[in-house]
N, C-alpha and C positions, 0 to 999 in steps of 0.2 A: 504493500500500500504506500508508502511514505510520502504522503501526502503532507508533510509537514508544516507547509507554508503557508495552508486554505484558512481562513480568519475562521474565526468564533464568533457566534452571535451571543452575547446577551442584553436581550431586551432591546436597547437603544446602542448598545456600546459595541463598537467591530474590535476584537481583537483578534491582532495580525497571524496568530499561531496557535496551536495547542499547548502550548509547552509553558508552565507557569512556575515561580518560586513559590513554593508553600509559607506559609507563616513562620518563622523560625527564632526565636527570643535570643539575641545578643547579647545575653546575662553581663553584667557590670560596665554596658559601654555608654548609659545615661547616664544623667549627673546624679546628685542625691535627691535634688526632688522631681526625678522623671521627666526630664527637659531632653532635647535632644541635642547630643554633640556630634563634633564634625566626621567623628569615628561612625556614626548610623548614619549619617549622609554620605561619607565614602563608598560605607558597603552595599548601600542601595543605587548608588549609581553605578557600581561596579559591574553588576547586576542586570540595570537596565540595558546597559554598554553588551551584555553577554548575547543577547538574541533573545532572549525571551518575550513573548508574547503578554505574560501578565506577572506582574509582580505582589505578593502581598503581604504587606509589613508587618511584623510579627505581633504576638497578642500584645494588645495595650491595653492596660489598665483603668475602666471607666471611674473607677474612684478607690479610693487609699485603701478601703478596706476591702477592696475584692483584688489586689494583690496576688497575682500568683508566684513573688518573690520580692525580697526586700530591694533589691536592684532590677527596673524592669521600667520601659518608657510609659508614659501614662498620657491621657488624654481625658484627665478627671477637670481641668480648668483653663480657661482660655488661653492663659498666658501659655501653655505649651503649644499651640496655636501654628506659631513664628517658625518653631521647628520644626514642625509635619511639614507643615508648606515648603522648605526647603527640600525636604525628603521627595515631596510629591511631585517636584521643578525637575531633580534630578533625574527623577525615574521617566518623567513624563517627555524632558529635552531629549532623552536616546529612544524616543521609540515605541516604551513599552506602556500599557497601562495599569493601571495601580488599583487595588483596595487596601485595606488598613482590617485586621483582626483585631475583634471588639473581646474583651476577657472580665467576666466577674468568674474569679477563681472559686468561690465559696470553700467548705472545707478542707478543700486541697490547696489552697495555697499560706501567705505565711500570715493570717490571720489565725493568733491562738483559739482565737472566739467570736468563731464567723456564722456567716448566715448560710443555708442550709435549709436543704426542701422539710428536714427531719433531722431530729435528735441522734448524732451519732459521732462517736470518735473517728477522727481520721487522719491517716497517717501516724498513727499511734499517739498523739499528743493533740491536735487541735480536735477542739471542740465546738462541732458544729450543732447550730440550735435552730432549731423549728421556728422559719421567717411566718412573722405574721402578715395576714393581707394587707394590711397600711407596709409594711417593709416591701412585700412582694413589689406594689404597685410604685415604692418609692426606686426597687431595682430599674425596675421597667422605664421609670424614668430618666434612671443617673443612661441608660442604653440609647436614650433619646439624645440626652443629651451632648452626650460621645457621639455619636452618629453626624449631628450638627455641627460638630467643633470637626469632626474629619471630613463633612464636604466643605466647609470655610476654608477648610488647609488646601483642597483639592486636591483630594481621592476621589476618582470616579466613582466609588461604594465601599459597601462595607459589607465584615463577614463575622457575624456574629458565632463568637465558641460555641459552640453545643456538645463537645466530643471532652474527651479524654479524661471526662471525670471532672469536671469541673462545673460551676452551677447549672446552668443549663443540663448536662447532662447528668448531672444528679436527678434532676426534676424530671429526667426520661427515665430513671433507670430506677425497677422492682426492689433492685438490692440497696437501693439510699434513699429510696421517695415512697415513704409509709404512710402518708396522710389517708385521710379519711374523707377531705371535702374535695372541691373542682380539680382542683390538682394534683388529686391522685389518683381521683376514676378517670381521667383524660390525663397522659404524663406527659402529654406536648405541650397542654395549655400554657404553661409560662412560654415554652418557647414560642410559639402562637400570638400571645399577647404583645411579646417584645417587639415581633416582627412586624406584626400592623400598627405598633405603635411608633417605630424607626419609620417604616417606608410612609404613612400619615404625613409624620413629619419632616421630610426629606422631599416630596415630593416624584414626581416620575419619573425627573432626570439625572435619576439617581440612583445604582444596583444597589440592592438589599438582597444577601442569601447568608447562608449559614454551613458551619461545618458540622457536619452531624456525623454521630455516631451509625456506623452499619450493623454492629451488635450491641445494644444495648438493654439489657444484655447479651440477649440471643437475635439471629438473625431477624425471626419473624419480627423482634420487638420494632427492630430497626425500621422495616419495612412498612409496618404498620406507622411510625412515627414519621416516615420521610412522605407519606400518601398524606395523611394529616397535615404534616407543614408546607407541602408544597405551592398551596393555594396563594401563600403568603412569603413567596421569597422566588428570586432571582434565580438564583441556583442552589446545590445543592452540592459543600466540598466532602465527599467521605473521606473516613478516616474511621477507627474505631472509639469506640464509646467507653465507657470508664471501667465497672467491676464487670467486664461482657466475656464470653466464651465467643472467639472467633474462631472461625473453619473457613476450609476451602477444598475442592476434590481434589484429591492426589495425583492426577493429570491436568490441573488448574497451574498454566503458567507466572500467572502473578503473583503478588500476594495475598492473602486475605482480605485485607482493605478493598483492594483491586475487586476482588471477589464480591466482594457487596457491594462493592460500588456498582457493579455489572447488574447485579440483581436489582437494585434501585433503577440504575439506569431503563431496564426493561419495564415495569412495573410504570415507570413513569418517562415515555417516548420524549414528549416534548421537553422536558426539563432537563436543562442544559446542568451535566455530570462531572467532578470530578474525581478522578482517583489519584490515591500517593500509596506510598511503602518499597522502599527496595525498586526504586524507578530507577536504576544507576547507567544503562547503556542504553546504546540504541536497540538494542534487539531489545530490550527489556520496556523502551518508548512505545516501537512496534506491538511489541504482545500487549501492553495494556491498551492502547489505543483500538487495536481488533478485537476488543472485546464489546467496543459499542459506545464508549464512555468519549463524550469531550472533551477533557483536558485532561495532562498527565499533570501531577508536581512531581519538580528534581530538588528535594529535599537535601541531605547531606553533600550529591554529588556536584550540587553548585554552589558549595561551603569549599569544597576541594578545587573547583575548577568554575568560578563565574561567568567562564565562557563557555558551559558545555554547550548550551541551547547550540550559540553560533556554527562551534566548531564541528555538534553534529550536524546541523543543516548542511554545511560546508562542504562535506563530508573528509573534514581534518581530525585528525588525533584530538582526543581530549582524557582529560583528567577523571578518574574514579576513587571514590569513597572505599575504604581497603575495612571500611567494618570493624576498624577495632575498638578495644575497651578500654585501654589506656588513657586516650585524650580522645576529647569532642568538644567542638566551639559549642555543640547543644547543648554541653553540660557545664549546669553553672558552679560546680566544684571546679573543676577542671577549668576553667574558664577565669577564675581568678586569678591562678597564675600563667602567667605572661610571658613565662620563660618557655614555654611549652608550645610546640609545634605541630599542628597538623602533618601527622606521617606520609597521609593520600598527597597532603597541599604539595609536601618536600619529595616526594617522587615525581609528580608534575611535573615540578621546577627543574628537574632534574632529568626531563623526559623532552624539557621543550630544546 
């Protein structure tokens, strides 16, 4: 197929390619109060420079207390404003188009004593509490208003977390959302509400989707959840969902992500898909791309190589992600210290 170059529709907006950066958190390269330096506008423009068709900037924090790290960009008040907009100039002069990932971390992030669809420990020390409806409606709000401060900054859209265990997909998920009233006999509704209440206020000219979980916990859960949210979002980025059992058949060349992504993608024709996990080469572009799905993310392997987009279009040599456990920029232990190399980056460099 390698039709790599054919644009993408969403909604109003043409982008030039399939091939997108996933959201990916820069741990420690903000300032302390979540401003952006010149270290996240290099690496987004490095980025946009690479080929890539859509870029989208890692989770930002809609307000202090939904935190999913004590070092982490925010977009909780205006004055961070100034520096998305720089990010979104950078991305936007080479090419590519932009969203910004919207993040209320709830019990999983570094709130000791955070909000939470339900009462429960997490991460063996925070304590998450059962948000009441004036809190719910006040989240749904602080979502608004991130949403507005990131098309001021000028992001074509935004993408709301719903995946990896974090609030939102707490509120989808059996094993963390134990309520007994709206929001627990329906587990999309918060994400539901958020969404009509973002694109409300956002207006038309402007993409609203969400990254959702495909097992959350279990496939069916996911699929039942993406058919519910659909009505009210742009797209739809999978990825996997928080405490979930993922699978995929044992002749399934992608990965599991990929896999429900696929299965969503069918279930819902018109709504433009993406899939991520282990997208590190071309053949690996290839197989998830024939599976049906809109857009790949290249996660890790455009941490190792900002050019891969290009270089694979090109059809040049590019840089791969070597998988190891020692060091990752995604990891914000490892990510501290600065003396420390990406392995995949230093074989590249060594390759060009």
């Amino acid at each position: 197929m390698k039709n790599w170059n054919k644009p993408v529709q969403i909604k109003h907006l043409t982008i030039k390619n399939p091939l997108a950066v996933p959201p990916m958190v820069c741990f420690y390269w903000p300032d302390e109060n979540g401003y952006v330096t010149e270290k996240n506008i290099r690496h987004y423009r490095e980025l946009a420079e690479g080929g890539f068709g859509l870029v989208i900037v890692e989770a930002t924090a809609i307000t202090k207390r939904g935190k999913l790290h004590d070092s982490e960009l925010g977009i909780w008040e205006d004055g961070q404003i100034e520096g998305l907009r720089k990010i979104t100039d950078a991305i936007h002069e080479n090419g590519a188009k932009t969203f910004i990932q919207l993040v209320h971390a709830g019990g999983n992030g570094a709130d000791p004593e955070a909000d939470a669809p339900s009462d429960k420990v997490y991460r063996g020390h925070n304590n998450g509490h059962e948000m009441s409806k004036q809190r719910i409606a006040e989240t749904i709000e602080d979502f608004v208003q991130a949403a507005l401060r990131a098309k001021k900054a000028g992001f074509d859209g935004v993408e709301l977390h719903g995946c990896h265990g974090y609030l939102i997909s707490c509120f989808c998920n059996s094993r963390t959302n134990f309520r007994t009233d709206e929001y627990g006999e329906n587990k999309a509704l918060f994400a539901i509400e958020a969404l009509k209440a973002v694109k409300a206020a956002c207006g038309d000219d402007f993409v609203v989707g969400i990254r959702l979980g495909a097992f959350e916990p279990l496939l069916e859960d996911g699929l039942r959840h993406a058919k519910l949210i659909a009505p009210f979002a742009d797209f739809l980025d999978v990825s996997y969902g928080g405490d979930c059992d993922g699978y995929a058949p044992e002749d399934f060349p992608c990965s599991q992500a990929v896999y429900g992504a696929m299965r969503i993608k069918q279930e819902l024709p018109e709504m433009p898909v993406f899939g991520v996990h282990n997208i590190n080469s071309e053949k690996a572009i290839e197989d998830a791309l024939s599976t049906g799905i809109d857009m790949v993310d290249i996660g890790k392997a455009a941490l190792v190589d900002p050019a891969i987009a290009a270089h694979i279009l090109n059809g040049e040599k590019y840089g791969q992600c070597l998988h190891c456990n020692n060091y990752c920029r995604w990891n914000p232990w490892e990510m501290a210290d600065e003396t420390k190399i990406c392995p995949g980056a230093v074989k590249w460099q060594r390759e060009q």
